[in-house]
N, C-alpha and C positions, 0 to 999 in steps of 0.2 A: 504493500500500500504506500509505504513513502519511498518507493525508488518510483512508484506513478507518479506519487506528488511530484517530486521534482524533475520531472519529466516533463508535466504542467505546467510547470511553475517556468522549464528552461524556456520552450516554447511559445509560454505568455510572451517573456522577457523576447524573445529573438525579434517573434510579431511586432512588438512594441517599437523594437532599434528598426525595424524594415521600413514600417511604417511611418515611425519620425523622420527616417531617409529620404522617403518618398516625399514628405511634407515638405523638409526642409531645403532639397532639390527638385521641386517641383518644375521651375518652368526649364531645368538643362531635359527634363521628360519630356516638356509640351513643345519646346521652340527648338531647333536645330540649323542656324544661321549658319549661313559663311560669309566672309568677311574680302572676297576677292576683291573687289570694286574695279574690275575693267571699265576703260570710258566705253561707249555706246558703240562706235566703231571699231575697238577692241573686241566685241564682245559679240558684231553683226547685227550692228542694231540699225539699220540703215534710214537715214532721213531723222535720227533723234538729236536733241538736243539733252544734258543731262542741267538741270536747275537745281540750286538750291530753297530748301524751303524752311523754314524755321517753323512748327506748330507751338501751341498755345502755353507751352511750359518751358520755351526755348532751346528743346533740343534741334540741329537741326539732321533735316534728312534730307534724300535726293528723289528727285521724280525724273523720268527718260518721256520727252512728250516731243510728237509729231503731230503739228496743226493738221484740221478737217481739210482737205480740199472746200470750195466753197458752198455750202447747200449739205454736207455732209455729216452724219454724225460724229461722237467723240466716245470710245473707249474707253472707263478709267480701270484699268486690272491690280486685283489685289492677289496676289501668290498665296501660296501655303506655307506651310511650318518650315519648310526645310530650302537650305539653299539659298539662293538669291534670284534677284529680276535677271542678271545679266544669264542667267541660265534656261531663258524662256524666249530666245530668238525665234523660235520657229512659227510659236504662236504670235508673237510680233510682225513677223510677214506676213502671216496670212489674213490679219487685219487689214495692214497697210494695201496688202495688195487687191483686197475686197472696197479700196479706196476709203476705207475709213481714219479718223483722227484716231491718236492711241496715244495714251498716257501708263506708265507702268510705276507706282510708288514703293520704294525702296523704306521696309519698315525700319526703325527705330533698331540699330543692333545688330540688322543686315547691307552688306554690300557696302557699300563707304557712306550710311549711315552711322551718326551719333547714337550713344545710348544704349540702352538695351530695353529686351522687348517685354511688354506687358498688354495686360487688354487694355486699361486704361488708354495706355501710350498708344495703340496699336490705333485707337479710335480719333486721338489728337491729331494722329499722324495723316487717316483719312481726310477730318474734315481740313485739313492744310492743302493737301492733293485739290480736294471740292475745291474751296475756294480758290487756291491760285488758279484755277482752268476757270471760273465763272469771272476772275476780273481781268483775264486773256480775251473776255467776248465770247466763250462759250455758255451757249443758253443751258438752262440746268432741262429742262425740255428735251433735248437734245445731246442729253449723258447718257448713254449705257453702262451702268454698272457689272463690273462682272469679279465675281467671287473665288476662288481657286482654294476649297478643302477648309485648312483654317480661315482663309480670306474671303467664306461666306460670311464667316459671325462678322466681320470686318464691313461687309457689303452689306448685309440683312440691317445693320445697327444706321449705317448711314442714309442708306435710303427707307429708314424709318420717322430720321429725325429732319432729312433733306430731301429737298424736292429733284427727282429725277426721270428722265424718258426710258428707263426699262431697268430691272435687274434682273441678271444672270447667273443661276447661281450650277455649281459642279460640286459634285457629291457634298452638298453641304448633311447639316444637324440640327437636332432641335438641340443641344448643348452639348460643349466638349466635355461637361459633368457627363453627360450620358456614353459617349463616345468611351471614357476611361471607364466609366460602370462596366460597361461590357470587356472592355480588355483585361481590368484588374476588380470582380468581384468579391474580392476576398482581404477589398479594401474598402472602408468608407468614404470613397473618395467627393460624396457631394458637400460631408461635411468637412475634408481637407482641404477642395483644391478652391484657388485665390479667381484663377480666369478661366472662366465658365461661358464666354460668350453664350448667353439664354439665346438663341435666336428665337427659339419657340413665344418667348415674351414680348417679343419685338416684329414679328412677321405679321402681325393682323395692325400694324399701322401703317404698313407699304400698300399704295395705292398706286404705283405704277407697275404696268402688266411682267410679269414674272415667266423665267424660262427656270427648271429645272431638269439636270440631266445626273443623272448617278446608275454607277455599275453593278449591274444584279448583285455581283459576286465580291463586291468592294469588301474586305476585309480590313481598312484601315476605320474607314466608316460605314458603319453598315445599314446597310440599302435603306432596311425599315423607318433608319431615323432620318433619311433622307425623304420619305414617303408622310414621314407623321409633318412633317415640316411641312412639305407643300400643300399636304390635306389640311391644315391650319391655317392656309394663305387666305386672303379672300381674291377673289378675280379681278383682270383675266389672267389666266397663265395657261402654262404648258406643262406638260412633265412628260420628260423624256429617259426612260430605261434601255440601258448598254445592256443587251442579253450577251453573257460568256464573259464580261468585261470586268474586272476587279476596279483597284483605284488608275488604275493605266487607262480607264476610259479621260482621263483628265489630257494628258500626254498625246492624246489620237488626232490625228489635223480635223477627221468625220467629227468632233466634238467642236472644234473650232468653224467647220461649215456648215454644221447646227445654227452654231448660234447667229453667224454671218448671217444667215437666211432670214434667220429670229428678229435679228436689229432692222436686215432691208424691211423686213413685214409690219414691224413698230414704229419706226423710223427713217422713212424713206428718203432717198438725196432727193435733197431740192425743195422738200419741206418747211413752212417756216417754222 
């Protein structure tokens, strides 16, 4: 009986030190930046310019933006957890060459940004991106929002509180509390973790038509919470299932000529 106890007792203890691991390095779990910072034509970003932008706490960051052609809409893309913008050239062509404006914001802690990342920051960082392209002349009408994995809760939140001509969202979530529920059950993680982007809290205040696409088979997020999310929406929207497709449905150009098709249908050139 007491070589169980202390069996118990080691176990309590080990639980205990994992768990406060996890607490106490929570976001090196959630955020995975690199820190290259190639310029734009380093990096094949063709037609970008890279700006500086300072958000509302004074860190600054960087944004890569190619103006609209004229009559054209404008692009703002938010990445996901891992990596940087300078790693997403291909999706930046096939914007540009659908003749659209493209802006791509380098969060807080990524790429030859300042700082390091948080949801808080992550949201400052956004509305910095918004506004500098709305006092460029770009009409907020006339934004397409698009969200990339973590960079839905990033897109859901902005085009909750700001006005915008469409959000696009890729394998998003109703929360990245949910997202860790599933991967680490055998942790309390909704009472641990700090940045939970709710987007489930936030999606019934978006009033501009919504495109979702998520991979049957996504194992980084899974499908379901991508499905609860859009069933929360209110309309119009879309929702579009990658059958056979994990989280690589995100990486597929067919996911970037989705949504190309999405914006001409929302947002047609030439529109005022």
């Amino acid at each position: 009986m007491r070589i169980l106890l202390i069996a118990a007792l080691v176990l309590c203890g080990l639980y205990l030190v994992v768990a406060g691991a996890m607490f106490a390095f929570q976001r090196q779990f959630q955020y995975f930046p690199t820190t290259r910072a190639p310029s734009p034509a380093e990096a094949g970003f063709s037609g970008a310019t890279e700006v500086a932008l300072t958000a509302a706490d004074g860190t600054q960051v960087q944004l890569w933006h190619a103006p609209a052609p004229p009559g054209a809409p404008t692009v703002l893309y938010f990445h996901g957890n891992a990596g940087e913008m300078a790693d997403r050239a291909r999706r930046w062509a096939a914007y540009r060459a659908a003749g659209l404006g493209v802006a791509y914001l380098s969060y807080r802690g990524y790429g030859g940004s300042d700082g390091t990342p948080s949801e808080a920051g992550l949201h400052l960082d956004a509305d910095a991106g918004y506004d500098w392209l709305l006092a460029q002349g770009v009409a907020p009408d006339r934004l397409a929002v698009v969200g990339e994995s973590l960079g839905t809760g990033v897109a859901v939140r902005l085009a909750a509180d700001r006005r915008v001509g469409a959000l696009l969202l890729e394998a998003p979530y109703t929360s990245t509390a949910d997202v860790a529920a599933a991967a680490y059950p055998w942790l309390p993680v909704r009472l641990l973790m700090l940045d939970q982007y709710r987007s489930i809290d936030r999606i019934g205040d978006v009033t501009a038509p919504l495109f979702v696409l998520h991979g049957e088979e996504d194992r980084t997020i899974p499908f379901a919470l991508g499905r609860a999310l859009f069933d929360a929406a209110p309309g119009p929207k879309e929702f579009h299932p990658s059958p056979g497709k994990g989280h690589d449905a995100l990486f597929a150009p067919e996911t970037w000529a989705l949504e190309i098709a999405f914006i001409a249908r929302i947002l047609p050139h030439g529109a005022p």
